[in-house]
Legacy VTK file of the C-alpha trace (Angstrom):
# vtk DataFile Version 3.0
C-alpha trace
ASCII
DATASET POLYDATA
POINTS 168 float
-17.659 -12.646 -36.329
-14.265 -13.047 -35.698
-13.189 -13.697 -31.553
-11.269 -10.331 -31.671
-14.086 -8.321 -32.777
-16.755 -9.632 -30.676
-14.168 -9.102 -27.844
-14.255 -5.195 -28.610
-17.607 -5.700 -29.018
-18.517 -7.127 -25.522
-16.125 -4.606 -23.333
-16.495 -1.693 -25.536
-12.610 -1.041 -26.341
-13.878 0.779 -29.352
-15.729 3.023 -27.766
-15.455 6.819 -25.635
-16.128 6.153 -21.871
-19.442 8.150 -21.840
-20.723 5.832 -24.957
-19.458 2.365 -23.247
-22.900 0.611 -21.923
-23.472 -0.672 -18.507
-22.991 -4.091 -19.562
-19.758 -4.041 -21.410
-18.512 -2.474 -17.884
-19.349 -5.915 -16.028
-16.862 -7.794 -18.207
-14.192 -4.963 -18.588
-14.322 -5.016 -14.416
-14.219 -8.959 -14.253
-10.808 -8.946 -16.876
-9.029 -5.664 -14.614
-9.995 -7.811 -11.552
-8.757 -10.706 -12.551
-5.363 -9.136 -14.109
-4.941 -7.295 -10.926
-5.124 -10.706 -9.176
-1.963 -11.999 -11.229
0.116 -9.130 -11.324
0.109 -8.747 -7.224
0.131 -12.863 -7.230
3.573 -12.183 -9.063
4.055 -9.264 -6.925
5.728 -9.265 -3.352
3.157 -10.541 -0.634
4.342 -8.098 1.796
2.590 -5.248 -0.122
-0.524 -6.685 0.932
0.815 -6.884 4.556
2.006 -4.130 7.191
1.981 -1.514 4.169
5.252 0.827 4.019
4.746 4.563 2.243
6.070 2.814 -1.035
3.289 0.279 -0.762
0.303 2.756 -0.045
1.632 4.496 -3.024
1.593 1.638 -5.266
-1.775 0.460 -3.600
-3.442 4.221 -4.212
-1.993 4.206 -7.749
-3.336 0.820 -9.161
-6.559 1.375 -7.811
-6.651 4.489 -9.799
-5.584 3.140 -13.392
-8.122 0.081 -12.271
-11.128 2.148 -11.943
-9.859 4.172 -15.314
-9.597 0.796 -16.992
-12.917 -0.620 -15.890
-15.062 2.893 -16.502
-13.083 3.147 -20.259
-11.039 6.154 -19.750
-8.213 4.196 -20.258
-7.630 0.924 -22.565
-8.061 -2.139 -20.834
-4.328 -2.697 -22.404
-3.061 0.043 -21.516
-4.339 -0.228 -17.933
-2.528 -3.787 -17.520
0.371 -2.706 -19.103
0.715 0.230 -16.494
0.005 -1.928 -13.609
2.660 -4.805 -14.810
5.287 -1.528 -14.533
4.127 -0.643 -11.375
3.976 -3.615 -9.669
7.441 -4.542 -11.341
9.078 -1.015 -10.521
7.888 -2.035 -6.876
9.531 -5.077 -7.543
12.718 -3.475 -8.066
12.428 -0.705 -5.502
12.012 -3.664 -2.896
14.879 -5.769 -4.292
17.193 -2.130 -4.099
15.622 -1.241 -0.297
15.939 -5.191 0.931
20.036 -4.637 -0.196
20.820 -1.000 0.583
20.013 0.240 3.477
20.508 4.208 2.648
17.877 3.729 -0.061
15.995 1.651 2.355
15.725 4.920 5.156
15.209 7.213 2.550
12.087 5.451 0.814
10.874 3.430 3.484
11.920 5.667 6.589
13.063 4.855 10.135
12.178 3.734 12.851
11.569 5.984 15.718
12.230 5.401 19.427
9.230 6.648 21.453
9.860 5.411 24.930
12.846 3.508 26.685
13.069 2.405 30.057
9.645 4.190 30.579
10.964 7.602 30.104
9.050 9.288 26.709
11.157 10.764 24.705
9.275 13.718 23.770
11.552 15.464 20.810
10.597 11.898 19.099
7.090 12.047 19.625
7.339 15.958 18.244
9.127 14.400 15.209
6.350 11.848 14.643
3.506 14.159 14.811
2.323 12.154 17.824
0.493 13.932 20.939
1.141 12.558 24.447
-2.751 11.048 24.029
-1.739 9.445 20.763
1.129 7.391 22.516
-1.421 6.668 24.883
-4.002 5.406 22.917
-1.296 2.988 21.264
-0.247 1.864 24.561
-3.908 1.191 26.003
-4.329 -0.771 22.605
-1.164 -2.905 23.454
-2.789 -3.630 26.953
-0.311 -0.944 28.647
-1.690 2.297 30.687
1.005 3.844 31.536
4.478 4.151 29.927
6.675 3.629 32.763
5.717 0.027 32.281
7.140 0.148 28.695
10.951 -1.223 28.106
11.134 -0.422 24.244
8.449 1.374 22.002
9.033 2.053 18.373
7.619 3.547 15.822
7.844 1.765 12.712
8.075 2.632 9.072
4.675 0.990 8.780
2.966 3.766 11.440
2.377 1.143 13.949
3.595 0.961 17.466
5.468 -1.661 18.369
5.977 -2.102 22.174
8.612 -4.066 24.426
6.755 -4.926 27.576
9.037 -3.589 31.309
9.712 -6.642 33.101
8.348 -6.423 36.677
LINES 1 169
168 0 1 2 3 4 5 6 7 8 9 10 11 12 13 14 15 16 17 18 19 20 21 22 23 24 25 26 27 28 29 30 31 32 33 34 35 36 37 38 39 40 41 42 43 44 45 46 47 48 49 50 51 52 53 54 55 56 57 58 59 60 61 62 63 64 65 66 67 68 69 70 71 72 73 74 75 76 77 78 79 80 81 82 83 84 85 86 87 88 89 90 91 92 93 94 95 96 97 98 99 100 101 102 103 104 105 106 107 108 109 110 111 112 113 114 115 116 117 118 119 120 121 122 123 124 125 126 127 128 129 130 131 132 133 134 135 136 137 138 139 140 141 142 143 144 145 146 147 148 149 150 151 152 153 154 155 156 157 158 159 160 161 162 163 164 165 166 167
């Protein structure tokens, strides 16, 4: 038997997802993990970091055409070749966002200014769809109870808070 053929053979690429066997599944998920593994290698490593909107999109997206590559409702080829785009049209958006700052604010958002000099700014916090027990949650997890003792807190693209301690 020739190696292509008993390739199709072993992970089913032949074959309808409801007539692909449990066993041909093992080795389609071992290749879609490991080409997942090279693309994002090749990918940016901040997309596995503090994940921006356009990185929880690409995140939610691959995992999708993964688990339709593994379960055969999608070619194992086809499923790599879809992820390659992704993670290179990521590529691209993150080149176009590091050098363009309009694009940047408009895929990656702002920054919002939550509290300065210990004074809330409450019109932010309405804009964030944060409650005043939200902010204080964040706070308490930053080691701060109340925000007068705040200098600087910001929320980031990411969703996190960052905080600027008061100097007493």
């Amino acid at each position: 038997m020739d190696p292509v053929r008993m390739f199709s053979e072993v992970v089913g690429s032949s074959l309808k997802a409801e007539d692909i066997h449990f066993w041909q599944i093992i080795p389609r998920a071992f290749l879609v993990y490991l080409g997942l593994i090279a693309v994002l290698r090749v990918g940016k490593k901040r997309a596995l970091g503090r994940a921006t909107p356009l990185d929880v999109v690409v995140v939610i997206t691959v995992g999708s055409l993964a688990s339709r590559g593994i379960t055969g409702n999608a070619s194992l080829l086809n499923t790599l070749i879809a992820v390659v785009t992704l993670i290179g049209m990521h590529w691209v958006i993150s080149l176009t966002t590091r050098d363009h700052s309009t694009i940047s604010d408009w895929i990656k958002g702002r920054p919002t200014r939550i509290v300065h000099d210990g004074e809330v700014n409450q019109a932010a916090l309405l804009d964030a769809h944060m409650s005043d027990d939200d902010l204080l949650e964040d706070l308490r997890r930053k080691g701060i109870a109340d925000p007068k003792d705040v200098k600087e807190a910001v929320l980031e693209r990411s969703g996190e808070l960052s905080v600027i301690k008061a100097k007493k």
